[in-house]
C-alpha positions in Angstrom: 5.0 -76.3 46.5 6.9 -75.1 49.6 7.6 -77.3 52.3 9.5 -76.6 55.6 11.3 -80.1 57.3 12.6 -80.2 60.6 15.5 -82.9 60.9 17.0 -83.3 64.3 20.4 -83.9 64.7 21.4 -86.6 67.3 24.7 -86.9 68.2 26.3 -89.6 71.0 29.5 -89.7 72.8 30.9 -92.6 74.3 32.7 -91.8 77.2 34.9 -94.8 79.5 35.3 -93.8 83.4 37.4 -95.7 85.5 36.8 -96.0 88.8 38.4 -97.1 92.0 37.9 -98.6 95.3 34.3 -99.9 94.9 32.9 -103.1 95.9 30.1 -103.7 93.4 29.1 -102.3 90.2 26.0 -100.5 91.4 28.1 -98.3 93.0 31.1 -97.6 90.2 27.5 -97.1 87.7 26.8 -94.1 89.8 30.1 -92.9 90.6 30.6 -92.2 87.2 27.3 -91.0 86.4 28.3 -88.1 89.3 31.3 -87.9 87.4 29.3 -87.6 84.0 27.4 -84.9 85.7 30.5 -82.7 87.1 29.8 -83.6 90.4 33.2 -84.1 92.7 34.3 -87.9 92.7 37.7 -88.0 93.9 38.0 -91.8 93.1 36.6 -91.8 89.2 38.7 -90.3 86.4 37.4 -90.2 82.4 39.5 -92.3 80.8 38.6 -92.1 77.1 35.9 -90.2 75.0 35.2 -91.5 71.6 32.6 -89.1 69.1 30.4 -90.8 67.4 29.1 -89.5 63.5 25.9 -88.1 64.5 22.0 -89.3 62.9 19.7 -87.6 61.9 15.7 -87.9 61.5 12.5 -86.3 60.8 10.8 -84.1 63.6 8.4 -82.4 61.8 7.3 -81.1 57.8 4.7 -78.6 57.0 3.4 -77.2 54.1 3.8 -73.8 53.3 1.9 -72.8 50.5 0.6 -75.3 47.8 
């Protein structure tokens, strides 16, 4: 039998933005998030990126002849 799996790799990286002269939390969430997504933020810098080992799981099998 011949089978064809699918796994899908997942992998996550933890990143650590510091961010100055805010005055609630709300607002340093999204200034990094802009910073996250390349956007200009003069008043957030990354400060740390840690890689993580990635996962894997299933997406899909199929049978390709018996």
């Amino acid at each position: 039998m011949k089978i064809r799996v699918q796994l899908v790799e997942t992998k996550q990286i933890i990143r650590t933005y510091e961010v100055d002269g805010v005055n609630s939390l709300e607002a340093a969430q999204k200034c990094a998030q802009r910073c996250a997504h390349r956007q200009f933020q003069p008043n957030t810098y990354m400060m740390q990126e840690v890689p993580c080992a990635p996962s894997y799981s299933i997406g899909a099998c199929e049978i390709i002849e018996c």
